[in-house]
C-alpha positions in Angstrom: 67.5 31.7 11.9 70.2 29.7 10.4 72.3 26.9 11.4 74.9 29.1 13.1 73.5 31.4 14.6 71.2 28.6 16.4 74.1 27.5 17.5 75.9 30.6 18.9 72.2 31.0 20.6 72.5 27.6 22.7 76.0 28.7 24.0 74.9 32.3 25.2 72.2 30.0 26.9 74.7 27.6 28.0 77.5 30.2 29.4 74.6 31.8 31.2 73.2 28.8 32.7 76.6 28.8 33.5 77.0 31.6 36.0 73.6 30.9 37.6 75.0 27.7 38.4 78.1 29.3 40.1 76.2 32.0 41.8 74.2 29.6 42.9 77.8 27.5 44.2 78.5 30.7 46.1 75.3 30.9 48.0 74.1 33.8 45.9 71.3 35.0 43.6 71.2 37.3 41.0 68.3 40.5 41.6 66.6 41.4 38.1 64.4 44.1 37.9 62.4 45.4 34.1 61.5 48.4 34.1 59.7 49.7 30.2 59.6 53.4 28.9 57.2 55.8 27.3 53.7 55.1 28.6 50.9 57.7 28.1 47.7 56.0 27.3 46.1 52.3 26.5 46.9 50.3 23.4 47.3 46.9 22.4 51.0 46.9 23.4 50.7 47.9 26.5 48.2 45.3 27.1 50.5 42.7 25.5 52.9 44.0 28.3 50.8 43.6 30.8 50.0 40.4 29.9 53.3 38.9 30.4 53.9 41.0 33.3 51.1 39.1 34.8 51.4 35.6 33.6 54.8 34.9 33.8 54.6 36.6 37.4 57.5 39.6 36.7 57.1 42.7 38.7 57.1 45.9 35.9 58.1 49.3 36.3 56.3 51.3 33.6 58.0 55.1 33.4 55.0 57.1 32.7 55.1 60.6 30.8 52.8 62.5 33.1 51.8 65.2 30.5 48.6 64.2 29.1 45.0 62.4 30.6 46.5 59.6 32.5 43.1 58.3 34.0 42.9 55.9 30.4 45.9 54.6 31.4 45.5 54.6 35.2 42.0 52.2 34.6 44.5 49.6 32.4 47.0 49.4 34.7 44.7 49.3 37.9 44.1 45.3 37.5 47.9 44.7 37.5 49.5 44.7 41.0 52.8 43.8 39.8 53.2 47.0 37.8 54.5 50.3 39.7 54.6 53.3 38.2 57.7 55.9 38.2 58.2 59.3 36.7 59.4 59.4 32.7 60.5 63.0 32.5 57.9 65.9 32.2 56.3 65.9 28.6 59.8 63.8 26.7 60.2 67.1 24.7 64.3 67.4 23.3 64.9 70.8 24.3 69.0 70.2 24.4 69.8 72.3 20.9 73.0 72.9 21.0 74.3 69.4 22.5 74.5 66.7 19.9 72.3 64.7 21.9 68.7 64.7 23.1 67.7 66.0 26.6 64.6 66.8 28.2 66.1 70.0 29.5 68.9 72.5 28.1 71.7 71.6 30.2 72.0 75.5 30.6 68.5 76.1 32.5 68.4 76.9 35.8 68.2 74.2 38.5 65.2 76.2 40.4 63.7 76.2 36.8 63.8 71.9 36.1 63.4 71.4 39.7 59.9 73.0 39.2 59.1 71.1 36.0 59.7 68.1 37.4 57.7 68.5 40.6 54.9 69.7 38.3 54.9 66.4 36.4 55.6 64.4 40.4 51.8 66.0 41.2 50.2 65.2 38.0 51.4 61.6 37.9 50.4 61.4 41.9 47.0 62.5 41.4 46.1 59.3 39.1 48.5 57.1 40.8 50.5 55.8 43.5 53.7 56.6 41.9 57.3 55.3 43.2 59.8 58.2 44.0 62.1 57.4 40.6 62.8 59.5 37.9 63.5 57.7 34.9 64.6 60.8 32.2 63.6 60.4 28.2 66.6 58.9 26.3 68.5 58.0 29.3 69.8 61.5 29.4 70.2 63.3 32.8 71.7 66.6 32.2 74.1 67.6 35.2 71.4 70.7 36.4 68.2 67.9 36.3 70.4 65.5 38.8 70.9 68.5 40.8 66.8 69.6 40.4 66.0 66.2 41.8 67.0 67.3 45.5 64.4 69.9 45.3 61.6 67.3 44.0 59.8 64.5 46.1 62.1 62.2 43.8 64.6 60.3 45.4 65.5 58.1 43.0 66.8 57.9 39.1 67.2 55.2 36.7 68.8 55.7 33.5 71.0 52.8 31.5 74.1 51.8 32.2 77.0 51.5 35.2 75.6 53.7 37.9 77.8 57.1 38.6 78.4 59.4 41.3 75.9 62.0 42.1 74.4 64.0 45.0 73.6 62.3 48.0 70.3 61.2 48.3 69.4 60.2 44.7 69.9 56.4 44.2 70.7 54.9 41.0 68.9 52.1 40.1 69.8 51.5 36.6 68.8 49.3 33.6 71.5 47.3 31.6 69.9 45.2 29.2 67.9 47.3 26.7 66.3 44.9 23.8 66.1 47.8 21.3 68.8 49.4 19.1 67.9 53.2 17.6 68.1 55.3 15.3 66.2 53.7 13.9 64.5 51.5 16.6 64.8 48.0 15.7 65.4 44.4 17.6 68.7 44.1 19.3 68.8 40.7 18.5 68.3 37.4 20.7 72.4 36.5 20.2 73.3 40.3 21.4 71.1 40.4 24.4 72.2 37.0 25.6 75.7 37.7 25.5 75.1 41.2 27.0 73.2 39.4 30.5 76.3 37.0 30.4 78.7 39.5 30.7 76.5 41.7 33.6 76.3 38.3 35.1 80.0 37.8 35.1 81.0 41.2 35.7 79.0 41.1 39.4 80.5 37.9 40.2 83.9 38.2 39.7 83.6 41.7 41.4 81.3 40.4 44.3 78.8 43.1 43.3 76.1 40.6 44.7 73.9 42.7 45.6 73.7 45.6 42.6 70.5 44.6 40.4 70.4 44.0 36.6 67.8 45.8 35.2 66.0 44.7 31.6 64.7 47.4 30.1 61.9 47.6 27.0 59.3 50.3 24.5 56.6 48.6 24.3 55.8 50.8 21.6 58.4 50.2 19.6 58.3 46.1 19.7 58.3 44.2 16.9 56.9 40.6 16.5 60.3 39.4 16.5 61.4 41.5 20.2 57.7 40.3 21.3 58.8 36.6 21.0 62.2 37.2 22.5 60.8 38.8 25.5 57.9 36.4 26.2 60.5 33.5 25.5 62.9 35.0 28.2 60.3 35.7 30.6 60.0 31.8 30.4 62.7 31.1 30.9 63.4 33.4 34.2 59.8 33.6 35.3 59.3 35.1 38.3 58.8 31.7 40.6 62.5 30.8 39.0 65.7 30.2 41.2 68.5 31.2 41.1 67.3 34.6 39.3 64.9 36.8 41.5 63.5 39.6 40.4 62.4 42.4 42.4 59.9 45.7 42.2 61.2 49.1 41.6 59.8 49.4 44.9 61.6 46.7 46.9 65.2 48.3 45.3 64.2 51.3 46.7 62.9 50.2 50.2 66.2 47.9 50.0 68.0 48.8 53.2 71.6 48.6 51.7 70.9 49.9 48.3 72.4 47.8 45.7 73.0 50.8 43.1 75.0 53.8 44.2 73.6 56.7 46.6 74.5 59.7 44.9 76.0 63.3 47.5 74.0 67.2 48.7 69.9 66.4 49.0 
């Protein structure tokens, strides 16, 4: 990294050392949650993950593609009690032809038709696990009939990226805001874009007193690079879990939570 951008680094750092200092002013903290995608089986990634999950004391939500022998995975993740599990889509199959963008189900199909799908993949995933009630869809993509299947599933959550929207009641958006990839193809963000991307969610909550609404990190451990690797384990250091005035939180505790900081979408 050159001179510059070193320098444009240590004032993302700055402005968001910032904000924590006037939440903290204003009696508040900031709720983090990280929540990582695509998980079928063990690998030296997902052990990585784990890893920092565990030693820098962050709880994880790994979304889990329940479509394949989970028990490989079920026996790696068993030693982690930070680490819940939620629901990534059914098999992360693009059946959306005709849309321009990729969706786990043709916005066209039946409700009665996903709903079933997606319960199918709520029993596998609850047979090898103790999974939290969130349904986290591949690419972020939540075709209107799959938020409408979720009333008909044991779900009762979803989580995709981005400002949360209004939906049926019942389903609560917890979302994730911070994603440290770019795609197509899947590369690094960059440290300079992700730091000024938290600033601005920081920001954005306090100047609209949205104290309570959770800013969610989200990773592939898959698709990490040395470079992302170093990024995230450096800003796990920085925010470990013990730190204040940053907490973050379980998938499980923003569920539980007894005013929901994301919206509750209407009709389950």
């Amino acid at each position: 990294m050159t001179a510059f951008p070193r320098l444009v680094t240590r004032v993302h750092w700055w402005l968001i050392e910032r904000e924590l200092i006037d939440w903290k002013a204003g009696g508040r903290t900031p709720r983090f949650w990280w929540r990582d995608d695509d998980a079928r089986s063990p690998s030296p990634a997902l052990t990585r993950l784990l890893g920092l999950s565990e030693s820098f004391e962050v709880p994880l939500a790994l979304a889990v593609i329940p479509d394949g022998n989970l028990i490989g995975l079920a026996k790696a993740i068993g030693r982690h009690p930070r680490v819940s599990v939620i629901q990534h889509g059914c098999d992360h199959v693009d059946r959306n032809r005709g849309g321009g963008f990729p969706a786990e189900f043709d916005p066209t199909a039946p409700v009665a038709t996903v709903a079933a799908k997606i319960a199918a993949g709520w029993r596998a995933l609850s047979e090898v696990f103790d999974p939290t009630p969130v349904f986290a869809p591949p690419w972020n993509r939540l075709t209107p009939n799959a938020l409408a299947a979720l009333c008909d599933t044991p779900l009762r959550a979803v989580s995709i990226y981005g400002a949360a929207a209004a939906g049926p009641d019942g389903v609560v958006e917890i979302n994730t805001h911070i994603d440290i990839m770019r795609w197509r193809p899947a590369r690094f963000r960059g440290e300079n874009a992700i730091l000024r991307r938290l600033w601005r969610q920081l920001r954005r909550r306090r100047r609209h007193r949205r104290w309570r609404e959770p800013i969610g990190l989200l990773t592939h451990h898959k698709n990490l690079d040395e470079t992302a690797w170093r990024f995230l384990e450096a800003f796990l250091r920085r925010f470990p879990g013990t730190r204040r005035p940053a907490l973050w939180h379980s998938i499980d505790l923003l569920l539980q939570d007894d005013r929901p900081p994301s919206r509750t979408t209407p009709g389950c």
